[in-house]
VOPAGU-2260 file (C-alpha; in pm, 1 decimal, decimal comma):
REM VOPAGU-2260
SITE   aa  ch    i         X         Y         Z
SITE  UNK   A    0    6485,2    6398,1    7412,1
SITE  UNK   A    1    6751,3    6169,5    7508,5
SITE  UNK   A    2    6999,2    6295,5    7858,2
SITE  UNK   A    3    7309,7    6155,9    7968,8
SITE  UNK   A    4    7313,1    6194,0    8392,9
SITE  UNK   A    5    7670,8    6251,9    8404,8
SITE  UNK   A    6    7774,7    6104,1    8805,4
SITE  UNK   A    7    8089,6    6306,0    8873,9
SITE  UNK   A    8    8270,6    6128,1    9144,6
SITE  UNK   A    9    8450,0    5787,2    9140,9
SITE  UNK   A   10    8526,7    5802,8    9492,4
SITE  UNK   A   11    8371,2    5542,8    9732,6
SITE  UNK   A   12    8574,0    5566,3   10011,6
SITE  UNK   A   13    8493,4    5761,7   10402,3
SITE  UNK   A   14    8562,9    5977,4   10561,8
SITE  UNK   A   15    8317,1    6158,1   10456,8
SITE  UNK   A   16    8020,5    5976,6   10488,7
SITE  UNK   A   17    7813,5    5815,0   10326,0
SITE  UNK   A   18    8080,0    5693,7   10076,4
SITE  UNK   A   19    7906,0    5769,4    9677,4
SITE  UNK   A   20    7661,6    6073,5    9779,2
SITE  UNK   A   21    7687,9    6160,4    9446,8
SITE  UNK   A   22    7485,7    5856,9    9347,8
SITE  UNK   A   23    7173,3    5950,8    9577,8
SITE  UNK   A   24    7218,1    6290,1    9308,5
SITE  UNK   A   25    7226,5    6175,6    9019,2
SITE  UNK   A   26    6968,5    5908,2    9114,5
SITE  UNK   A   27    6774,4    6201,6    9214,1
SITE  UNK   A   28    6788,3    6386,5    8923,2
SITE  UNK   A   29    6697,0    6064,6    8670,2
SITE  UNK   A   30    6392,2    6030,5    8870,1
SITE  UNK   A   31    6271,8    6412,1    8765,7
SITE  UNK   A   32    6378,7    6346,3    8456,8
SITE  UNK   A   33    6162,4    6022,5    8403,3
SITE  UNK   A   34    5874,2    6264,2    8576,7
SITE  UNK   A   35    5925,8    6452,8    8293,2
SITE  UNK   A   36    5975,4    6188,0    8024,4
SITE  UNK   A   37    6246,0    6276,4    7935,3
SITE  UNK   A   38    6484,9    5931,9    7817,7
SITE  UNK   A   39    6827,9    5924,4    8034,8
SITE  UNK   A   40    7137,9    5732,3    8103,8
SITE  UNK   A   41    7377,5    5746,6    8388,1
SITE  UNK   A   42    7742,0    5744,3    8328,4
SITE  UNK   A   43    7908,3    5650,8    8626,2
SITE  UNK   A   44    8316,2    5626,5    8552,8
SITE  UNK   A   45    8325,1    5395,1    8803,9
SITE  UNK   A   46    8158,7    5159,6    8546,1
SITE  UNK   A   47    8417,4    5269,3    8239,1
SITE  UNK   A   48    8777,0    5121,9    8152,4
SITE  UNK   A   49    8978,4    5465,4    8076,6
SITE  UNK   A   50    9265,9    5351,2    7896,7
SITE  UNK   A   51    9646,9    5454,1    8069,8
SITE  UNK   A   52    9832,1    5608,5    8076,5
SITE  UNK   A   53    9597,2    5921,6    7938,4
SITE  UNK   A   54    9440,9    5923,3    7573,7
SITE  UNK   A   55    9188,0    6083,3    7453,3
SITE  UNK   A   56    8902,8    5935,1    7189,6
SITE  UNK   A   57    8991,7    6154,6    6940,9
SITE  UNK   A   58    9342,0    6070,8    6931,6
SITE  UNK   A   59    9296,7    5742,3    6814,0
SITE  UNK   A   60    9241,5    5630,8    6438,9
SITE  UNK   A   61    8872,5    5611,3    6339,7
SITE  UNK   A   62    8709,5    5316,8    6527,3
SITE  UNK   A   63    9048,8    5220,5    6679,9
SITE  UNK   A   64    8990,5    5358,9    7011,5
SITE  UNK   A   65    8897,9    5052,7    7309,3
SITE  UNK   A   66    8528,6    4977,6    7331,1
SITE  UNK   A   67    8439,8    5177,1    7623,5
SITE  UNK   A   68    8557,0    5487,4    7475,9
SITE  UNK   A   69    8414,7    5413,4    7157,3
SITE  UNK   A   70    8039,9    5348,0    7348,2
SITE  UNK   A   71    8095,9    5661,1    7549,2
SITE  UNK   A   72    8131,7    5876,9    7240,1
SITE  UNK   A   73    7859,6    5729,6    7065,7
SITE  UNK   A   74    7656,6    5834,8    7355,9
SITE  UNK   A   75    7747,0    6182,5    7365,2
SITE  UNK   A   76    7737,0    6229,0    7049,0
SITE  UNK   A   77    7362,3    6069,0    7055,3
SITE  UNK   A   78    7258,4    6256,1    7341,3
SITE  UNK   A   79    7033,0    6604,1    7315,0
SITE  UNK   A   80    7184,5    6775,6    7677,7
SITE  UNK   A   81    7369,7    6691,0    7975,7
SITE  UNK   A   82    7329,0    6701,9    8351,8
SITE  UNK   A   83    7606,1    6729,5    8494,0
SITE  UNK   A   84    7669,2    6611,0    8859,7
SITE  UNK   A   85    7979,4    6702,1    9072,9
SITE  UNK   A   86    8124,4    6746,5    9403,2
SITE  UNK   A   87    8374,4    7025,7    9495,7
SITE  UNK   A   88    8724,7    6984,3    9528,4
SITE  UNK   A   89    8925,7    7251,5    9657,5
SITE  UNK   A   90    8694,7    7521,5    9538,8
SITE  UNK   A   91    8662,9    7307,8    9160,6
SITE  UNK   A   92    8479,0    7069,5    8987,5
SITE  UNK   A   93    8576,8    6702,3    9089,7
SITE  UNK   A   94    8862,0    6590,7    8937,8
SITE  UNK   A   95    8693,1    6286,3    8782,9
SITE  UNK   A   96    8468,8    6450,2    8590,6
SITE  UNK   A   97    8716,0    6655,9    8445,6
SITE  UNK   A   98    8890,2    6345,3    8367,7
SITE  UNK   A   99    8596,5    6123,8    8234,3
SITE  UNK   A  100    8562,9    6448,8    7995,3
SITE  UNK   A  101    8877,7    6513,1    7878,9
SITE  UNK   A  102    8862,0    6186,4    7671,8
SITE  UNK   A  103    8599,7    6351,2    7409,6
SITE  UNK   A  104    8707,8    6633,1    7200,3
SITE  UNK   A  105    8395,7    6912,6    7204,1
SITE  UNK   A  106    8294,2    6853,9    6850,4
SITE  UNK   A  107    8094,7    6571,3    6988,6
SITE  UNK   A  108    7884,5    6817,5    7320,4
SITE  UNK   A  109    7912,0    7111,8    7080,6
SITE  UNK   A  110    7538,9    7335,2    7006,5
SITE  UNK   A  111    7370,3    7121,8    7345,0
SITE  UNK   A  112    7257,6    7250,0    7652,9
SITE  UNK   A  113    7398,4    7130,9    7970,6
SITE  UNK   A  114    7301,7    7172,4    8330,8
SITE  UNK   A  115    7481,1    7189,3    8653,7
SITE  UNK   A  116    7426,2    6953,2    8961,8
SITE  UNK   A  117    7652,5    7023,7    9264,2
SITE  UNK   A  118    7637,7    6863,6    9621,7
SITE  UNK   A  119    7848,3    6819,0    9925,8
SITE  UNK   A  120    7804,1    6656,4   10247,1
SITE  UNK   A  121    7816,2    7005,1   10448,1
SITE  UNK   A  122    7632,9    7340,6   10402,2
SITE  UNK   A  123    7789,7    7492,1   10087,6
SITE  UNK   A  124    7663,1    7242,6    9826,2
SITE  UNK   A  125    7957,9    7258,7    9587,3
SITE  UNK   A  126    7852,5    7622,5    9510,4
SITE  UNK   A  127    8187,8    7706,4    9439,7
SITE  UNK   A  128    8253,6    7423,8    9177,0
SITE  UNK   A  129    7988,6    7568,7    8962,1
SITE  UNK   A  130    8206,3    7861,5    8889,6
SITE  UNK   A  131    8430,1    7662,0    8764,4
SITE  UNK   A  132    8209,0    7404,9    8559,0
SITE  UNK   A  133    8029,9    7688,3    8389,6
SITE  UNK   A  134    8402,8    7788,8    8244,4
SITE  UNK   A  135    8500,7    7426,0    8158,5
SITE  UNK   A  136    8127,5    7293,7    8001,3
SITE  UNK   A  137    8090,9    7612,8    7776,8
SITE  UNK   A  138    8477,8    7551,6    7648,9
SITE  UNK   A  139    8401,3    7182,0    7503,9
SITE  UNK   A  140    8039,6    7349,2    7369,9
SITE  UNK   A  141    7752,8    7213,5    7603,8
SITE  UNK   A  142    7683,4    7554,4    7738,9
SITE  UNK   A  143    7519,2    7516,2    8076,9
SITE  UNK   A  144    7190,1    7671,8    8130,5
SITE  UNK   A  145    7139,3    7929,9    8392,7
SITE  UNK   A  146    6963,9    7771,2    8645,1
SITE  UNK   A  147    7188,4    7541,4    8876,2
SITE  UNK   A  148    7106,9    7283,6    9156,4
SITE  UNK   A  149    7317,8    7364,3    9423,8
SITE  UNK   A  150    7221,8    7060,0    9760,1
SITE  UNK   A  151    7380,4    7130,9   10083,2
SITE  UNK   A  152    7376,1    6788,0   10306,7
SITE  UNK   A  153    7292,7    6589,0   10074,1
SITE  UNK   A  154    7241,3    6259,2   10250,3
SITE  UNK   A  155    6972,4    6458,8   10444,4
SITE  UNK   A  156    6784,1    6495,8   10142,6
SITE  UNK   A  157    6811,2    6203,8    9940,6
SITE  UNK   A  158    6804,2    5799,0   10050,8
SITE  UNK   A  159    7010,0    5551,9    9841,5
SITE  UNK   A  160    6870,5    5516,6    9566,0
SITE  UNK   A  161    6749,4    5913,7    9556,7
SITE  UNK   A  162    6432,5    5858,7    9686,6
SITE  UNK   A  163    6324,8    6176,7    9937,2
SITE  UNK   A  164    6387,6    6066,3   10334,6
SITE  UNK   A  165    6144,9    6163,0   10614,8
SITE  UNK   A  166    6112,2    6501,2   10688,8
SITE  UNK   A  167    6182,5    6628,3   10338,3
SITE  UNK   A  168    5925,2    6815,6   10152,2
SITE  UNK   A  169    5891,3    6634,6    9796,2
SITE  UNK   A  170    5675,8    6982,8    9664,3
SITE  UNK   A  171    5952,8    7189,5    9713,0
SITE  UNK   A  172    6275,3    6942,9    9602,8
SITE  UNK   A  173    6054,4    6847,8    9255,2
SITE  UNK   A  174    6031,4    7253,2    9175,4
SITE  UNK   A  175    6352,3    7289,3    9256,4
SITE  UNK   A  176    6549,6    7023,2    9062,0
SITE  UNK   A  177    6257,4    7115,9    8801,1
SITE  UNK   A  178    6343,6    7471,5    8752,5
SITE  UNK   A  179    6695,1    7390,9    8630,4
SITE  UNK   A  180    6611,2    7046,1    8424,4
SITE  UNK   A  181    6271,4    7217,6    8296,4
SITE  UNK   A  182    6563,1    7495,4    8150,9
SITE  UNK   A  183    6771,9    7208,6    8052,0
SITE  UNK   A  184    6464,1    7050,2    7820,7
SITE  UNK   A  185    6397,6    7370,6    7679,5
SITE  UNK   A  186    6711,2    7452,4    7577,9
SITE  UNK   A  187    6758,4    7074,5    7444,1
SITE  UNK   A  188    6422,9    7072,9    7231,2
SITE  UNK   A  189    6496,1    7467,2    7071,7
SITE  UNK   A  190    6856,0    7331,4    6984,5
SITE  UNK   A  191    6713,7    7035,2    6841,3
SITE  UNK   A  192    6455,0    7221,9    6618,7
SITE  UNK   A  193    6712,6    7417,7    6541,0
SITE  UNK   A  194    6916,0    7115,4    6354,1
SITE  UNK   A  195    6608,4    6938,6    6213,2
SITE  UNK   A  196    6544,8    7270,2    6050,8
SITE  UNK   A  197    6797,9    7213,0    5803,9
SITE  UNK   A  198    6985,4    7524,8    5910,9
SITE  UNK   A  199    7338,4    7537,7    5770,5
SITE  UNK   A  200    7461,5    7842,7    5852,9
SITE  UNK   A  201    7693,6    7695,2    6116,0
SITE  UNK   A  202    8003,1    7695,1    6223,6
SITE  UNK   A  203    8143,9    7429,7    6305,9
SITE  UNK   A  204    8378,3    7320,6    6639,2
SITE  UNK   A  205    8713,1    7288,1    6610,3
SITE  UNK   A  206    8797,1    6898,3    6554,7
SITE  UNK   A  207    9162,3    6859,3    6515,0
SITE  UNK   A  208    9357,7    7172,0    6683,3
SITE  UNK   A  209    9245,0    7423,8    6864,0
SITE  UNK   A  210    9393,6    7644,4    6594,2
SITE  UNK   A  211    9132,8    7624,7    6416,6
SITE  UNK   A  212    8982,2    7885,3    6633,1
SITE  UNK   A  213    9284,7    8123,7    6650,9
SITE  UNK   A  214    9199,4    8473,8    6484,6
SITE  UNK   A  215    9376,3    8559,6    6198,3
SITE  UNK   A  216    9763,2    8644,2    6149,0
């Protein structure tokens, strides 16, 4: 099984503080994934060259795109599930993820499992952007998995490079993250069975309009 650790935030500016939470999360979450061997990359748009003004990989001619996008896709495309990590913004998923997404068209995510990782610096956790990522991952075809991960004050919980701090009780943070990335695996390895099984009863996502979807006249 191969993951990308999707890190959904390219701010690294205070107020709040720390500046990057999001990386103690997605650090957090590679390290239970490596528990449970599972092979993973972070993808930290901070670290990517989006082309502007705003176009899509799929838009371009076939291996015309700029590298980064190119790489990106390949990975995705390569990749057996997602985690996907996000603060809330105004009651939504962060704005950068959406963005960082937007880029692939769903034929790439489409019959793999993702999961959802939200986080804030105060009580809620980004609760409320999981409403909205369960809407957005299921409509480019990683459906997310059930179980979410949900951390209230995060830089309570995790150090800098999302290692527990004092006070925090590893037991109960490992079953926790577990639950939902334990979900994620299983989900990953049934869908993968599923396409070395030779099935071809499938049908397949939409990879030019979404017309291609549209019921009949």
């Amino acid at each position: 099984m191969n993951f990308l650790v999707f890190l959904g935030s390219e701010r690294d500016s205070t107020p709040p503080r720390p500046a990057r939470l999001g990386e103690r999360v997605a650090a957090a979450c590679a390290k239970r994934l490596t528990a449970n061997n599972v092979e993973h990359k972070i993808v930290d748009p901070l670290e990517i060259n989006l082309p502007t003004p705003f176009k899509p990989h799929f838009s371009y001619a076939r291996g015309k795109a700029p590298r980064a996008l190119e790489d990106l896709a390949e990975q995705i495309s390569s990749a057996d599930g997602y985690v996907m990590v996000s603060p809330e913004y105004n009651h939504s998923m962060s704005p950068a993820l959406a963005h960082l997404l937007n880029h692939f068209g769903s034929s790439l995510f489409s019959y793999k499992p993702s999961a959802i990782v939200t986080y804030s610096a105060g009580q809620w956790g980004g609760a409320r952007a999981a409403v909205n990522m369960r809407t957005f991952l299921s409509e480019i075809g990683c459906l997310p998995v059930s179980a979410m991960i949900h951390i209230p004050k995060a830089q309570e919980v995790f150090d800098e490079s999302g290692l527990y701090l004092a006070g925090v009780d590893p037991e109960q943070w490992d079953g926790y993250l577990d639950r939902t990335l334990k979900q994620l695996l299983w989900w990953a390895e049934a869908a993968n069975f599923q396409k070395l099984s030779g099935t071809t009863d499938v049908p397949g996502a939409f990879t030019r309009t979404p017309t291609q979807r549209n019921a009949p006249d």
